[in-house]
N, C-alpha and C positions, 0 to 999 in steps of 0.2 A: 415471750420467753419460750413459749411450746413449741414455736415454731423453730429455734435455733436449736434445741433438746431436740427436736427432729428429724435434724440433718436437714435443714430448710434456713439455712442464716443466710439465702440473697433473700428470700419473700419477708423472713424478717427484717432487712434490715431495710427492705422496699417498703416495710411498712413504718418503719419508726420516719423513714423519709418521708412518705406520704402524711402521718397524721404530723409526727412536729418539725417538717421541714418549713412549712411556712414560718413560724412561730421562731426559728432559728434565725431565717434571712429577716425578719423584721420585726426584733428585740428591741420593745419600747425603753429596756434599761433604766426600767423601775418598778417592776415587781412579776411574779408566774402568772403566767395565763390560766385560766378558767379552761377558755375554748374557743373555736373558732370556728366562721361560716364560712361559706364560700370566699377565695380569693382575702382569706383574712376580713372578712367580716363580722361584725359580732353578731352573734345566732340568735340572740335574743332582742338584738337591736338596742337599745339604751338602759333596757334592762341587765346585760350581762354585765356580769364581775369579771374581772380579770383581775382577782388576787385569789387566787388559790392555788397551794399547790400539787394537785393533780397533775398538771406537765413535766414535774418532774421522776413522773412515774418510769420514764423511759431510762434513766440514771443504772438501776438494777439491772436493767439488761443490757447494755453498755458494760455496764464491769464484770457482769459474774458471767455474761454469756461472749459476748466478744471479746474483749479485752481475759477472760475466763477467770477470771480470780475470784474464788470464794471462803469465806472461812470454812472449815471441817469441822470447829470444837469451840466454844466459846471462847469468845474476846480475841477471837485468831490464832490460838495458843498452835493449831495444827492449820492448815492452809491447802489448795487446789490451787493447779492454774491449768485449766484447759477450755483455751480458746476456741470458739466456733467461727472462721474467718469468713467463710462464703468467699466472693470476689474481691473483699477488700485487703488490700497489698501490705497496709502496716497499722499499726495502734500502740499505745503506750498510757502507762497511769501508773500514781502512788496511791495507795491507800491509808490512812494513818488506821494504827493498830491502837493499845494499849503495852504493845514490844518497840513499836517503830516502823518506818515506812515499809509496807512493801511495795514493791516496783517489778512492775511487769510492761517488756516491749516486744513487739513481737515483728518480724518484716517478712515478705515475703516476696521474691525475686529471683529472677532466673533459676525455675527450677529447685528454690530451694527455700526452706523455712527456718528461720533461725529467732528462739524464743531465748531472752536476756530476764529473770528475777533474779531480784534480791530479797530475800529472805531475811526478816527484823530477828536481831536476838532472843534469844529464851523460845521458839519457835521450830517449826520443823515442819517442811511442802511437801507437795510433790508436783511432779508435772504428766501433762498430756499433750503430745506434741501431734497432731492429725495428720495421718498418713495419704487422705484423700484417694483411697484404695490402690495405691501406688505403691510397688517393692522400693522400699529405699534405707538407706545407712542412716542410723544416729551418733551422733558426734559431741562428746564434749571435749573443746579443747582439740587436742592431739590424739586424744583417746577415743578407738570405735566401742560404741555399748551395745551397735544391733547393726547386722548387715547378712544378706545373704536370707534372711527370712529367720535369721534367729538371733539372741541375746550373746552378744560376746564380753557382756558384765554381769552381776549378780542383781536383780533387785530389776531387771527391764521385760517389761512382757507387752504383746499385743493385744487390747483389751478393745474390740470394739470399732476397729479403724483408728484408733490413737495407739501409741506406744507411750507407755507409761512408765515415770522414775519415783517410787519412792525416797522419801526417806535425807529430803535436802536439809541438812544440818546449813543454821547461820551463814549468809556472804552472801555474795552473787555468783549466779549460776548462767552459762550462756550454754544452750543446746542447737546443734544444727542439721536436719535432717534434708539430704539429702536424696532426691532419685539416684536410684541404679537403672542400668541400663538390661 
């Protein structure tokens, strides 16, 4: 997770490959792994367990750092979404609240990043869309909110290499930042 807090989400995500990529490609599908040795080995040899859930330690950062969704307040009441993508091109998840799902997808393609929540009832987000140190447009809709290096709506500022929206009332929200040239 410190590594994606960073600015480091490929060595993160080189690392979540490296320790549970094995353990991914050959899921005995019936219970978490403990650990594993070389080449999926057991490290302990006839000693090791393999029912704990320690492997599912990589889940948290999957959601709250790549996929970006966090709560802000308890039980989700206020929300985050900003994604640390590094190389990878798209991600999506629901999370169940105690309001309802949220849903967060994010793709990234020719040039451009386009992030789709949905925000559960009784709730209220915001977003962080990563500029990747690049001048570029944000877009909802038909509407520009940020182009030309400044906010063309109320509520949008550059915070860090992300461009940030307050303040998403209930629905779904689809954002798409574009480069400028």
């Amino acid at each position: 997770m410190a590594r994606f807090e960073t600015g480091l989400a490929d060595s993160a995500i080189d690392q979540i490959k490296r320790t549970y990529g094995w353990m991914d490609s050959h899921d005995p599908g019936i219970t978490q792994w403990e650990g594993i040795g070389p080449n999926g080995s057991l490290y302990e040899d006839g000693y090791t367990s393999m029912a704990h859930g320690w492997s599912t330690g990589v889940l948290p950062a999957l959601t709250h750092q790549l996929l970006g969704a966090k709560p802000t307040s308890p039980g989700y009441a206020t929300c985050a979404v900003r994604p640390h993508p590094g190389s990878v091109r798209w991600t999506q998840g629901e999370l169940s609240t105690p309001h309802g799902k949220l849903g967060v997808k994010w793709v990234r393609e020719d040039g451009r990043f386009t992030l789709t929540v949905r925000v559960p009832r009784s709730t209220r987000g915001s977003v962080a869309l990563p500029t990747d140190g690049h001048r570029v447009a944000l877009r909802a809709g038909d509407r520009t909110l940020w182009s030309d290096g400044r906010a063309r709506a109320s509520g949008v500022r550059l915070d860090a290499g992300y461009l940030t929206l307050a303040g998403l009332a209930h629905g779904t929200h689809r954002f798409t930042l574009v480069r400028e040239s």
